[in-house]
Backbone as CSV, one residue per row, in Angstrom:
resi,resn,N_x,N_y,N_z,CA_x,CA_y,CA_z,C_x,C_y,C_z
1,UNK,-21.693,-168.355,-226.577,-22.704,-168.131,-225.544,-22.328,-168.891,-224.272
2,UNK,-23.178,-168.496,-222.914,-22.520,-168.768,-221.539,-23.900,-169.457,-221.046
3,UNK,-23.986,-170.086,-220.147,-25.264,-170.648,-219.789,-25.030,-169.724,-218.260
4,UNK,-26.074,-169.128,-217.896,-26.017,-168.420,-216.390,-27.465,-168.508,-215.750
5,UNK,-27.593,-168.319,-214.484,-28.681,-168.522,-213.606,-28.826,-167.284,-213.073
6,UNK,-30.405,-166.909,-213.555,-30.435,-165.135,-212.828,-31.733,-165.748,-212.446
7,UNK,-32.178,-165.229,-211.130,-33.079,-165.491,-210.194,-33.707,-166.781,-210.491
8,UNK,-33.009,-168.042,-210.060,-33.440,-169.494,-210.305,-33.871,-169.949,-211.701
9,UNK,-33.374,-169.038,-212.682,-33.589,-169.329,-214.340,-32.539,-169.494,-214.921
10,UNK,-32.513,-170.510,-215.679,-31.121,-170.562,-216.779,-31.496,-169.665,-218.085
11,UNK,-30.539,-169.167,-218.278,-30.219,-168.485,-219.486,-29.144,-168.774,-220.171
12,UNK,-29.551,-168.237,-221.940,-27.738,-168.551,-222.465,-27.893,-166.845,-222.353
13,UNK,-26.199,-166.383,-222.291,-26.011,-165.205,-222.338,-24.574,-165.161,-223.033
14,UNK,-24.910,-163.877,-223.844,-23.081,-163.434,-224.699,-22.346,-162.948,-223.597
15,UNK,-21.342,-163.499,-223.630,-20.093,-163.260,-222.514,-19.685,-161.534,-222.984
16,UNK,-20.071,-160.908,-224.198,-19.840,-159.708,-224.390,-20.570,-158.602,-224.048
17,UNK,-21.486,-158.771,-223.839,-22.647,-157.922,-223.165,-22.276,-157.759,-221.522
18,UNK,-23.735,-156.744,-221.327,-23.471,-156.340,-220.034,-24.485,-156.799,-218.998
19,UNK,-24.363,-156.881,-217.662,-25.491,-157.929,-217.233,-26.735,-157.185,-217.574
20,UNK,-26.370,-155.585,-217.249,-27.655,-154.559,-216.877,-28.125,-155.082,-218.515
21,UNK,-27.930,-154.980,-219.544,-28.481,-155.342,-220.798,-29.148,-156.892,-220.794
22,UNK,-28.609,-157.627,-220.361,-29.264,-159.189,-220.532,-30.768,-159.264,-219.110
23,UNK,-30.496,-158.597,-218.500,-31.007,-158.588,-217.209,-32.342,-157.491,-217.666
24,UNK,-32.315,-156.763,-218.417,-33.015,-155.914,-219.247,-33.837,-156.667,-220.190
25,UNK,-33.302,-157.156,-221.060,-33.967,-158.179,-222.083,-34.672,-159.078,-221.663
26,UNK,-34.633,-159.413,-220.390,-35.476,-160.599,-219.348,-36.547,-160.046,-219.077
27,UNK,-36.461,-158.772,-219.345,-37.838,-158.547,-218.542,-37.726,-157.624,-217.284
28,UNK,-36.380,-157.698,-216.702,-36.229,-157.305,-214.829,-35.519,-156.049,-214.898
29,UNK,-36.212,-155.356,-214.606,-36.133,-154.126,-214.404,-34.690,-153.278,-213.769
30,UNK,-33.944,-153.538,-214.162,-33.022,-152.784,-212.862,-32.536,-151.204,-213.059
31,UNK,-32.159,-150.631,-212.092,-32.280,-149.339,-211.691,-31.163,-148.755,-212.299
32,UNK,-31.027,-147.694,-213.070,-29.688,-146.866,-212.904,-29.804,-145.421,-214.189
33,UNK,-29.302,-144.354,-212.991,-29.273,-143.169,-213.788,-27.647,-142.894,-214.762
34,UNK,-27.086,-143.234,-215.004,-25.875,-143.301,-215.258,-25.292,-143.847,-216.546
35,UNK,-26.267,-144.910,-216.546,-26.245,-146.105,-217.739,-26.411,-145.870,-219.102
36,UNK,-25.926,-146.119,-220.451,-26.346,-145.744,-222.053,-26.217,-146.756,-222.410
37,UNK,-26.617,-147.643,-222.672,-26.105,-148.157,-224.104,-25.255,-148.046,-225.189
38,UNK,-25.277,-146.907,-225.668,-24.557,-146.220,-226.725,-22.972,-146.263,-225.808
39,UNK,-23.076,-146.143,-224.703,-21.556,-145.387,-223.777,-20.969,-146.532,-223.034
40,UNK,-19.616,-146.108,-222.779,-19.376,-147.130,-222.401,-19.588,-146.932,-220.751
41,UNK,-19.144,-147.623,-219.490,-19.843,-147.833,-218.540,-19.348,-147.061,-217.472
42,UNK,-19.714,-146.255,-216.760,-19.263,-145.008,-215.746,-18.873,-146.141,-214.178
43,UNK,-20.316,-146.758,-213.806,-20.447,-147.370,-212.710,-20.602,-146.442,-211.687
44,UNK,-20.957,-144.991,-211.864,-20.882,-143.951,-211.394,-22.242,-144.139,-210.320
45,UNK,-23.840,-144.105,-210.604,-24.655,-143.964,-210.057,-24.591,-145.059,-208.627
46,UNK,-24.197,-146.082,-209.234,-24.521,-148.001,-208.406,-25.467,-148.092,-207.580
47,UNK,-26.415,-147.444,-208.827,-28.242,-148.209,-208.483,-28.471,-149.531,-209.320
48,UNK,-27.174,-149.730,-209.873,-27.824,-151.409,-211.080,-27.150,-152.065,-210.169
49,UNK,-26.553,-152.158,-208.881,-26.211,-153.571,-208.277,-27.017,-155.092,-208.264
50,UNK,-26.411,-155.782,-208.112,-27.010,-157.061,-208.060,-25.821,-158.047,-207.136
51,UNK,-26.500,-158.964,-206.972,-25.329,-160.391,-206.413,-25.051,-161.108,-207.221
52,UNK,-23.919,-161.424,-207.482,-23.583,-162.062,-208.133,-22.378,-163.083,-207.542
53,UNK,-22.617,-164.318,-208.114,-21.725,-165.707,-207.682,-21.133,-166.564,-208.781
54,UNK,-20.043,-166.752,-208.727,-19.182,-166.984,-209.723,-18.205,-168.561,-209.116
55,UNK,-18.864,-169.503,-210.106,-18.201,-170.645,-209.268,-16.847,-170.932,-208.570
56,UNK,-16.574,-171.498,-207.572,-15.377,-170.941,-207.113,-15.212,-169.883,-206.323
57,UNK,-15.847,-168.928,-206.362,-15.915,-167.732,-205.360,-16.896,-167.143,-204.844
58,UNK,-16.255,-166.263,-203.715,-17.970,-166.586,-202.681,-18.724,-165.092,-203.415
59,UNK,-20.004,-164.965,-203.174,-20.892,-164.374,-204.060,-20.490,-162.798,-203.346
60,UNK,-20.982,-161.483,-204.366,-20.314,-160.821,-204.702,-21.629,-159.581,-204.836
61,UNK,-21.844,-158.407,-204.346,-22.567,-157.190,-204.742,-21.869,-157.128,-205.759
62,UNK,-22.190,-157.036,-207.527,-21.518,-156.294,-208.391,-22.316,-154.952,-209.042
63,UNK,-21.965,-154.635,-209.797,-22.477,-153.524,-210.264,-23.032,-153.994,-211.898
64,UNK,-24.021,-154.170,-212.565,-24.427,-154.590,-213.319,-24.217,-153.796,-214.847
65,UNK,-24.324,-152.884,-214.556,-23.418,-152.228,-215.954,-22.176,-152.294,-216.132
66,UNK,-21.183,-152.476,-215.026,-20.206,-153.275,-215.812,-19.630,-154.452,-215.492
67,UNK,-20.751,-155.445,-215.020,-20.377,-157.018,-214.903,-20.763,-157.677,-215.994
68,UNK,-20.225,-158.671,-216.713,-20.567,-159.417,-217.531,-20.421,-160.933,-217.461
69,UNK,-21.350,-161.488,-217.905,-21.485,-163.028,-217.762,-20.651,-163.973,-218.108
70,UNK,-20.016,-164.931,-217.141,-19.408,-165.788,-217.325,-20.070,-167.392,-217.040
71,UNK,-19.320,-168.281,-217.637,-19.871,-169.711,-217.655,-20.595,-169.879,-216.319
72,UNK,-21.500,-170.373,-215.556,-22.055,-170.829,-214.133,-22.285,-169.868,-213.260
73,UNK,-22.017,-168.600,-213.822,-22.797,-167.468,-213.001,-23.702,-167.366,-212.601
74,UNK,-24.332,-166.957,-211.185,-25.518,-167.031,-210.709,-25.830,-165.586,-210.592
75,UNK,-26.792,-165.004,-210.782,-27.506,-163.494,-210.243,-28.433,-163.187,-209.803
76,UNK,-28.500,-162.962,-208.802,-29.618,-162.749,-207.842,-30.458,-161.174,-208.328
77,UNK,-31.432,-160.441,-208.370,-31.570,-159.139,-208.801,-32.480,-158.425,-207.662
78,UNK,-32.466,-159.298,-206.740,-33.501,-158.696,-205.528,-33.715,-159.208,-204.008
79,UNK,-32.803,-159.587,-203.475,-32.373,-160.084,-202.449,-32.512,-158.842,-201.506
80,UNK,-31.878,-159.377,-200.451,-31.957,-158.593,-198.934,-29.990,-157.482,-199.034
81,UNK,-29.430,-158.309,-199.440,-28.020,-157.613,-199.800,-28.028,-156.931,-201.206
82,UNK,-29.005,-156.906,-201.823,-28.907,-156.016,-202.877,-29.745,-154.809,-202.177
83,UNK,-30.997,-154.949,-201.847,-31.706,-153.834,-201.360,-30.893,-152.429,-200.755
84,UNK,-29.942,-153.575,-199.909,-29.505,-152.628,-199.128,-28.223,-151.675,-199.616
85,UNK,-27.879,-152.573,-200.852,-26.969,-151.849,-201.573,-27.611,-150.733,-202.580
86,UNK,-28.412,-151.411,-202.756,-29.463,-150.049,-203.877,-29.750,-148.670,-203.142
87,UNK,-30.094,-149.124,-201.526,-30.980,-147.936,-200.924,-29.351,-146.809,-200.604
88,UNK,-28.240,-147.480,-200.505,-26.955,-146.737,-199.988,-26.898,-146.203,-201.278
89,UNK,-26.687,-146.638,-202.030,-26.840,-145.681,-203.887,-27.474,-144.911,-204.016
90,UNK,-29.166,-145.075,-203.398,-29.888,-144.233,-203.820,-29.822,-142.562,-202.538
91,UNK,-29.674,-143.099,-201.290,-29.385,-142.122,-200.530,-27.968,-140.903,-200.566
92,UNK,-26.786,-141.824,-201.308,-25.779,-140.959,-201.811,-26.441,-140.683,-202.598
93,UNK,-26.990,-140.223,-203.931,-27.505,-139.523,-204.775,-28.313,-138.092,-204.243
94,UNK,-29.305,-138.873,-203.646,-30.062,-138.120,-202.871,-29.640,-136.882,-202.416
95,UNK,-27.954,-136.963,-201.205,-27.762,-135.787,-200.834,-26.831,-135.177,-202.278
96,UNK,-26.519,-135.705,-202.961,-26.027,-134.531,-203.942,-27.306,-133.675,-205.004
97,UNK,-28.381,-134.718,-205.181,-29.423,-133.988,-205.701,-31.000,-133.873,-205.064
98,UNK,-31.148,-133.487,-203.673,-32.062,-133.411,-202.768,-33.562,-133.147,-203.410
99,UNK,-33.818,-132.499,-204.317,-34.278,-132.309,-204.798,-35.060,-132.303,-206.084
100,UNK,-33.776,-133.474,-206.765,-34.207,-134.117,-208.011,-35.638,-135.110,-207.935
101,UNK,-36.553,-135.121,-208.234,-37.659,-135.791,-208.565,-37.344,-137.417,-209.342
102,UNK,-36.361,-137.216,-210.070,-36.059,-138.660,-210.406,-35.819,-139.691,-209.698
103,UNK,-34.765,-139.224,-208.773,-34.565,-139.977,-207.963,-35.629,-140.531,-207.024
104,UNK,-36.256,-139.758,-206.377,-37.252,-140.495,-205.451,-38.265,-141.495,-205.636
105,UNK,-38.633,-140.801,-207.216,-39.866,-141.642,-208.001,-39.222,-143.171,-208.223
106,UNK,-37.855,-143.342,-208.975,-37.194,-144.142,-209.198,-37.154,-145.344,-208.005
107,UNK,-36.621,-144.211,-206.591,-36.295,-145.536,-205.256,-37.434,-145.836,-204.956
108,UNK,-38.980,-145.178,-205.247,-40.191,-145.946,-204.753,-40.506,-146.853,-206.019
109,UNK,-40.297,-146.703,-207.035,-40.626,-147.420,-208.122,-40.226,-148.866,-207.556
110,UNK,-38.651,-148.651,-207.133,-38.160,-149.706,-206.879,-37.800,-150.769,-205.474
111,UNK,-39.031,-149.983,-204.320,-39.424,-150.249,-202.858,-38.365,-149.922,-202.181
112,UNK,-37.524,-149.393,-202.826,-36.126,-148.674,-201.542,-37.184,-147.315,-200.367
113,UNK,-36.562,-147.838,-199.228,-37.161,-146.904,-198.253,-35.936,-145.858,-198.119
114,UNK,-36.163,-144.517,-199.069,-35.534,-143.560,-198.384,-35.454,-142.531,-197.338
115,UNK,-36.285,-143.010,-196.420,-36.793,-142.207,-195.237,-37.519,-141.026,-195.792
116,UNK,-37.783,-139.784,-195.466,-38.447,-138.788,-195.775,-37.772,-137.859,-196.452
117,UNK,-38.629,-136.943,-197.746,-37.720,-136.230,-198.663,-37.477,-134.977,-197.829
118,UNK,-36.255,-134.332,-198.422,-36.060,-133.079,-197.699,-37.140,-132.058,-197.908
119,UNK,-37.284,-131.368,-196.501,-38.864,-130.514,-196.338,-38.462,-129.557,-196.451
120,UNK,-37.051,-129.017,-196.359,-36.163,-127.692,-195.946,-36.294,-127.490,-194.488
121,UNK,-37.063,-128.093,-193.874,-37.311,-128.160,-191.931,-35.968,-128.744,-191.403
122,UNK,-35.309,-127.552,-190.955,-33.723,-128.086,-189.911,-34.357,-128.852,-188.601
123,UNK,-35.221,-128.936,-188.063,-35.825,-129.451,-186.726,-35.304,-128.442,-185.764
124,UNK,-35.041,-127.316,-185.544,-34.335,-126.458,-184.911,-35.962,-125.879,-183.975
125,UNK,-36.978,-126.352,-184.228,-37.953,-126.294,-183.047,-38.130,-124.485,-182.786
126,UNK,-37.696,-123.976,-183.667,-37.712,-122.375,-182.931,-39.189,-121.773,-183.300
127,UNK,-39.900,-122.175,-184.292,-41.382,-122.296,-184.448,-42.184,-123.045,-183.104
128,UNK,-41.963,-123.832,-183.162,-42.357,-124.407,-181.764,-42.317,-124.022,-180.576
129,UNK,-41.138,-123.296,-180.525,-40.676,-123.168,-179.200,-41.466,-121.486,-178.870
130,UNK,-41.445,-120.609,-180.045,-41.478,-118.956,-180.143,-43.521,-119.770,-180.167
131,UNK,-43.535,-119.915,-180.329,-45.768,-120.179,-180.412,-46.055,-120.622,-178.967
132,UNK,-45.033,-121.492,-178.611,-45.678,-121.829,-177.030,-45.009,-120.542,-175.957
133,UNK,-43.467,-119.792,-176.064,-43.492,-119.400,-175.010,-43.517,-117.855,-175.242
134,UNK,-43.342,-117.269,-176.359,-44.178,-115.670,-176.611,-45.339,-115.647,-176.883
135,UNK,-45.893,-116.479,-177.676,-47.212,-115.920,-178.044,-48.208,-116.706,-177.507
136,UNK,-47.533,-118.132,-176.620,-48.712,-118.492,-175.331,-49.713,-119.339,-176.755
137,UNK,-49.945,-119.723,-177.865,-50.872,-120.281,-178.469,-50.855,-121.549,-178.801
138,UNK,-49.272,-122.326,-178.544,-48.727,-123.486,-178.545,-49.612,-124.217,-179.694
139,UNK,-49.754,-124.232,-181.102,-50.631,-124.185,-181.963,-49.562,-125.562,-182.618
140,UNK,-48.330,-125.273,-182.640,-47.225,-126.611,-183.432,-46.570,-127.835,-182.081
141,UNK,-46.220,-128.261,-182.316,-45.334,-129.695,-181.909,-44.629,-130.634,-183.308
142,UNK,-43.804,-131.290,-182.445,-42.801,-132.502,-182.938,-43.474,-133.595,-182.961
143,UNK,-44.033,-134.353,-184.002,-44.334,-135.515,-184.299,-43.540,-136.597,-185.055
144,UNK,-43.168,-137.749,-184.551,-42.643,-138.549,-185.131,-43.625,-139.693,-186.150
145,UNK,-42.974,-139.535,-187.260,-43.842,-139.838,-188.812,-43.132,-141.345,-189.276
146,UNK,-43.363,-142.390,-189.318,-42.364,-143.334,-190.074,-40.637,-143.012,-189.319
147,UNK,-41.025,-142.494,-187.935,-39.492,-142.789,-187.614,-38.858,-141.265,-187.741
148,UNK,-39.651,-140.461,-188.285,-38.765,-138.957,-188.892,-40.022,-137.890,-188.226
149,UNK,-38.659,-137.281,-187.340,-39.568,-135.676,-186.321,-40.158,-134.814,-187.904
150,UNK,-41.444,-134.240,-187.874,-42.037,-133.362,-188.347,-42.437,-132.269,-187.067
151,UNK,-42.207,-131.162,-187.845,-43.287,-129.927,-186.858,-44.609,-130.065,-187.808
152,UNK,-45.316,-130.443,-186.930,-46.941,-130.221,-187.302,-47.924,-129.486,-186.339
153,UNK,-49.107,-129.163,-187.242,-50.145,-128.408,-186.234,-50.460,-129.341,-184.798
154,UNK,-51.175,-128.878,-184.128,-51.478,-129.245,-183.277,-53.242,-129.360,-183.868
155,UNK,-54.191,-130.320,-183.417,-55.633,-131.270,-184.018,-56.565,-130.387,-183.756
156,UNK,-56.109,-129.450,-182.533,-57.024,-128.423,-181.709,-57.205,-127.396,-182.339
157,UNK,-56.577,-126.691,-183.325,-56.379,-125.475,-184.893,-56.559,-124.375,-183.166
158,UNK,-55.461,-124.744,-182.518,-55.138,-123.581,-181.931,-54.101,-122.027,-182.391
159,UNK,-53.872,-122.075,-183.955,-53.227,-120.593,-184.165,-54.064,-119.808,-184.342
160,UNK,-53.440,-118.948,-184.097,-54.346,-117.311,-183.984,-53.893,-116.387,-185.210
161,UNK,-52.823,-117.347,-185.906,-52.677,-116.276,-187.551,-51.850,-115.375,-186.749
162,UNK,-50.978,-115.354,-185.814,-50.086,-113.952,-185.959,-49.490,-113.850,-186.856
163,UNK,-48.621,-115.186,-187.169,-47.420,-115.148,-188.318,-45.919,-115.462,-187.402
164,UNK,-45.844,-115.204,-186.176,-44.733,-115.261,-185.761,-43.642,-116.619,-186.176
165,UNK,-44.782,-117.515,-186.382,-43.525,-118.689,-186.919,-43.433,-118.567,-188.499
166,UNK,-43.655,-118.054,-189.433,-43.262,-117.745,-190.697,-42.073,-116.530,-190.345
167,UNK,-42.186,-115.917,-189.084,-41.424,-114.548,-189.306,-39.769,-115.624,-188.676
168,UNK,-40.272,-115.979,-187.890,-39.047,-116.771,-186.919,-38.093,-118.187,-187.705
169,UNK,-39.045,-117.986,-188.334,-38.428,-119.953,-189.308,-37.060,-119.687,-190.341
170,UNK,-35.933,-120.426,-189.997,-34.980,-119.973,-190.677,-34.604,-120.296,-192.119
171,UNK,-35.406,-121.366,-192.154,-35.435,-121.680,-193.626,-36.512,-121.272,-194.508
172,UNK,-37.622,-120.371,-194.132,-38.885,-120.343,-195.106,-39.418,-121.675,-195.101
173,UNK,-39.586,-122.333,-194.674,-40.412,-123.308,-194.600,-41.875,-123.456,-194.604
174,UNK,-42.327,-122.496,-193.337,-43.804,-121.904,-193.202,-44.123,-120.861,-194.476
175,UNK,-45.347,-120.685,-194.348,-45.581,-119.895,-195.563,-47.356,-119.128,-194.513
176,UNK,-46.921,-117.800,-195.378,-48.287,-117.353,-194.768,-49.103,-116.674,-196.167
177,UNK,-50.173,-117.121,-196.391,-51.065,-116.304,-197.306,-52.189,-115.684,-196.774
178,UNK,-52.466,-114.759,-197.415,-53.592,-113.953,-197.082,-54.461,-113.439,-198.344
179,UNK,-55.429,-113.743,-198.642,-56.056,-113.829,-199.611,-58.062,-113.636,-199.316
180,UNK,-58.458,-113.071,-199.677,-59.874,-112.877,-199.578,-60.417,-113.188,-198.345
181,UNK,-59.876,-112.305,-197.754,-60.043,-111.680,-196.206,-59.965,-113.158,-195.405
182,UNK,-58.993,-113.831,-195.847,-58.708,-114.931,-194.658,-57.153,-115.235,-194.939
183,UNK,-56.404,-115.453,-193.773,-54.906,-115.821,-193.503,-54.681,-117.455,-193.672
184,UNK,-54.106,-117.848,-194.153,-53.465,-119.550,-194.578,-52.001,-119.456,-193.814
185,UNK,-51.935,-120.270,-192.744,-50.574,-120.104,-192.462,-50.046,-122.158,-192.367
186,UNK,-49.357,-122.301,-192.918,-48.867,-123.822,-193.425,-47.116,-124.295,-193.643
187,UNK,-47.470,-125.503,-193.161,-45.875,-126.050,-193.271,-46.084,-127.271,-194.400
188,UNK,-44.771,-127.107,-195.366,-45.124,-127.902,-196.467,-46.692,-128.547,-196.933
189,UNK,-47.846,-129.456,-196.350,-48.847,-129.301,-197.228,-50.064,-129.478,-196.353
190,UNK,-49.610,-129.008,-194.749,-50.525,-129.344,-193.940,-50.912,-127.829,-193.482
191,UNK,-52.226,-127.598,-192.978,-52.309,-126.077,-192.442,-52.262,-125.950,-191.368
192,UNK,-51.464,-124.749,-190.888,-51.536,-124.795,-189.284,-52.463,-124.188,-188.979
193,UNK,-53.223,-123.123,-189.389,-53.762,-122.255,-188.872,-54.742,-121.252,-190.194
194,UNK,-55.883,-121.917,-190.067,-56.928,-120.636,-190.859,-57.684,-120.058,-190.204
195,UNK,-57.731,-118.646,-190.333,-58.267,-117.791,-189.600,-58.854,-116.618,-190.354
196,UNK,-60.030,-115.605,-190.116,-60.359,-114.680,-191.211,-59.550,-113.321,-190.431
197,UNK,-59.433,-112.208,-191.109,-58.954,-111.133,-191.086,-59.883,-110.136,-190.879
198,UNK,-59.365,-109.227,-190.047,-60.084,-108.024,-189.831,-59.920,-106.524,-190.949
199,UNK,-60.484,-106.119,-190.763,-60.596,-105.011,-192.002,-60.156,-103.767,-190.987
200,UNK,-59.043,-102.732,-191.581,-59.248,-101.651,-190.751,-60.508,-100.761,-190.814
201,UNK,-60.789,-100.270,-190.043,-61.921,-99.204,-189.798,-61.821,-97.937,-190.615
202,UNK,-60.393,-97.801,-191.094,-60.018,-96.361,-191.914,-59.321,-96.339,-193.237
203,UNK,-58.480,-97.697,-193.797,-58.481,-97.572,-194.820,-59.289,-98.782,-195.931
204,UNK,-59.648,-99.697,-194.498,-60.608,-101.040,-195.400,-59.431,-102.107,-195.756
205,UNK,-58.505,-101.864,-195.143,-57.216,-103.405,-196.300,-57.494,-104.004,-194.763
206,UNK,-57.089,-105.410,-194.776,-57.167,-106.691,-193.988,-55.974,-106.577,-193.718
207,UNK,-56.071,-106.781,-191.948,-54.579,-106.344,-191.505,-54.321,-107.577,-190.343
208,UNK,-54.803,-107.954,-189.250,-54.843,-109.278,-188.615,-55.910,-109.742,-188.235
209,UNK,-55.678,-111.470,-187.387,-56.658,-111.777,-187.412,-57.609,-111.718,-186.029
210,UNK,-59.038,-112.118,-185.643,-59.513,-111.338,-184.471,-58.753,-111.923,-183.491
211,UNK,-58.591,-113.527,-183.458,-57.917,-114.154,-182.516,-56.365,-113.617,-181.988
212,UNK,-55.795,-113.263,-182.773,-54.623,-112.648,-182.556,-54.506,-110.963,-181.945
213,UNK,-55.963,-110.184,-182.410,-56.148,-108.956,-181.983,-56.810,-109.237,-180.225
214,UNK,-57.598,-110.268,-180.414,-58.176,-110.416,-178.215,-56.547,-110.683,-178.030
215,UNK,-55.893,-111.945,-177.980,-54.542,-112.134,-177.633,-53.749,-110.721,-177.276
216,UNK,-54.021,-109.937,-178.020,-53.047,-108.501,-177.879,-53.703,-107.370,-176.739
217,UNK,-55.422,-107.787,-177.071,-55.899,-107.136,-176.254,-55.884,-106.917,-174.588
218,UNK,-55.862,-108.564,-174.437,-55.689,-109.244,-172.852,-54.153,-108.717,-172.906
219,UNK,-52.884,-108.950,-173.559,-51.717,-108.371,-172.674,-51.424,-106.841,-172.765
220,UNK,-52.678,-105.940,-173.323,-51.845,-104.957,-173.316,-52.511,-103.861,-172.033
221,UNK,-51.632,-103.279,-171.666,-52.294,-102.291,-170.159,-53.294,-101.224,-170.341
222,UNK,-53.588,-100.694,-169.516,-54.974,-99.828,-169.725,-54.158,-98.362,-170.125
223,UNK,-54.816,-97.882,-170.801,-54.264,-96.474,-171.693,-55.498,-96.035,-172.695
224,UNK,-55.571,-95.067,-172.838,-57.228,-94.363,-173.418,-56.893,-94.349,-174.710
225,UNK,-55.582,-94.883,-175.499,-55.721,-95.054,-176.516,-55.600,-95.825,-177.323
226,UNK,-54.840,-96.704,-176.711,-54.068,-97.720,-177.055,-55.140,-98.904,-177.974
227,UNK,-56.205,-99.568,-177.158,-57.235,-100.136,-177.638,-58.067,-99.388,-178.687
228,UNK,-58.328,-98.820,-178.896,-58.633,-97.823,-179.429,-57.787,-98.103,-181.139
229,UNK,-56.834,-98.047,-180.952,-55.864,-98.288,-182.146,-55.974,-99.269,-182.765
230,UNK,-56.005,-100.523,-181.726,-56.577,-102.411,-182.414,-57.499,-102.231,-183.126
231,UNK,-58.493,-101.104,-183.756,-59.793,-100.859,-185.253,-58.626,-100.896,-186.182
232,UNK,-57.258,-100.088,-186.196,-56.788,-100.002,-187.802,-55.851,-100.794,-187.751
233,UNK,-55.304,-100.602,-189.177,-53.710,-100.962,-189.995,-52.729,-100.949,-188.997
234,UNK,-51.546,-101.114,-188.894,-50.219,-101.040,-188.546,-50.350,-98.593,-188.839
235,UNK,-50.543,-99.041,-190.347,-49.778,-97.460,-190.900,-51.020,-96.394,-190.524
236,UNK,-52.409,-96.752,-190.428,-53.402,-96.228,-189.712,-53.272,-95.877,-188.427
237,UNK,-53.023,-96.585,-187.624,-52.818,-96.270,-186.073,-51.730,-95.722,-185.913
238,UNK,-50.928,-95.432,-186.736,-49.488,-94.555,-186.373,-49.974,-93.203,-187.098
239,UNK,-50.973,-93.151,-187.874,-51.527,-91.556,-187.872,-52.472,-91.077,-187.096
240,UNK,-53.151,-92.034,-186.750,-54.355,-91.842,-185.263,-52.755,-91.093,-184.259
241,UNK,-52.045,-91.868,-183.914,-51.137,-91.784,-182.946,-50.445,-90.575,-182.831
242,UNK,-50.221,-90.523,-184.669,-49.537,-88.770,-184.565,-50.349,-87.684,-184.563
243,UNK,-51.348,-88.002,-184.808,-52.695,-86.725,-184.813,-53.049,-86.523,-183.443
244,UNK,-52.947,-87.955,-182.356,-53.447,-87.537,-180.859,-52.240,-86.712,-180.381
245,UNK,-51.230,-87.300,-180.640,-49.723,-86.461,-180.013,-49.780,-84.425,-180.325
246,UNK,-50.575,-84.645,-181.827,-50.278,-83.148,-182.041,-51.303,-82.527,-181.515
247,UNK,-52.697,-82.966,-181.190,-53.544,-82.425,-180.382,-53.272,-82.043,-179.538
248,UNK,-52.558,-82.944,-178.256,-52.096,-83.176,-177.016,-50.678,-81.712,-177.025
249,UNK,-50.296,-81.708,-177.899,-49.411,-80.463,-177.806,-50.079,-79.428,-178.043
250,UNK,-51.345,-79.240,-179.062,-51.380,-77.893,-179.048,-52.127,-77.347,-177.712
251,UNK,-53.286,-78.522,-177.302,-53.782,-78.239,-175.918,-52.810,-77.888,-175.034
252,UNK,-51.439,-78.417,-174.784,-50.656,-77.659,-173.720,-49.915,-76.424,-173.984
253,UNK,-50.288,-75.675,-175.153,-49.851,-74.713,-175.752,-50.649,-73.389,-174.946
């Protein structure tokens, strides 16, 4: 047996073991996806870092699954130079598995700040940009969150439910539902925009919403039929449309 000092405690420890195991048996928690018992040691993940100081030489980030204890060893398991070695471990992981749930739960378990999880939002602003300068409703903006741009609603629930930023967003990010005669339009878990739906006049299905039908109303020019058409569907008003056309011909017949 070895006598060693892990966070201002003496311990005896078997020089054959591994720290992540003795450091385990203490009680102290340390981090790592990679690690067995049964196996022998990858060092692959290097979320079990620690400091370590070895008399005679100046102290040392090691990797705790495969450091093992020697006579007057000191180990630190939570310092300011380990943190920062944990959070670089945990952020390489991160981009190879963006999406793994382990990981994140794990780096908050263990107070690593990994900035914000991936939203699938490129910041490419083209939601933003297509709401304020086509459709005039400027309903989203760029907010900075803990340091990290989000597109979020705007406080004023200025959308009008067109949809244009679900249609425009290159990643699917936005999402639009429509469900019991009202539109949900949302970015990951915030809503931008609820609004109820209008019913066509001719076949009864919910087709947009009123705010978005005045919006269409004010830009569109005067024509005896045109308004007229804003009662139905998309596929409704294109048979209103072909029925006035064939009227209009046979009268010039």
């Amino acid at each position: 047996m070895v006598e060693i000092t892990v966070n201002n405690q003496k311990i005896q420890a078997d020089p054959e073991k591994r720290l992540i195991d003795l450091l385990r048996k203490q009680g102290i928690d340390v981090p790592a996806l990679c690690y067995h018992p049964a196996l022998s040691p990858a060092g692959a993940c290097k979320l079990c870092a620690v400091e370590v100081m070895v008399p005679g030489k100046p102290s040392q980030v090691k990797l705790s699954c495969i450091a093992k204890p020697v006579e007057g060893m000191e180990v630190n398991t939570d310092n300011e130079r380990v943190q920062k070695a944990r959070t670089t471990a945990f952020r390489n992981l991160a981009k190879y598995a963006p999406e793994a749930p382990a990981i994140w739960k794990l780096a908050e378990k263990h107070g690593i700040d990994m900035g914000s999880p991936p939203d699938e939002c490129i910041r490419c602003r083209l939601c933003v940009r297509a709401c304020k300068e086509l459709v005039g409703a400027n309903a989203l903006k760029m907010e900075k969150r803990n340091g990290v741009s989000y597109v979020v609603p705007r406080p004023e629930n200025q959308c009008i439910g067109c949809g244009t930023c679900v249609n425009i967003c290159p990643t699917g990010v936005i999402h639009q539902k429509d469900e019991n005669g009202l539109r949900i339009i949302s970015i990951r878990d915030e809503v931008i925009g609820q609004n109820p739906l209008l019913q066509c006049e001719a076949c009864g299905r919910y087709f947009a919403t009123p705010k978005f039908m005045s919006r269409v109303e004010n830009r569109t020019d005067d024509h005896p039929h045109v308004k007229e058409h804003h009662r139905y569907c998309p596929t409704c008003a294109k048979l209103l449309s072909d029925r006035i056309k064939s009227a209009s011909r046979i009268k010039r017949m």
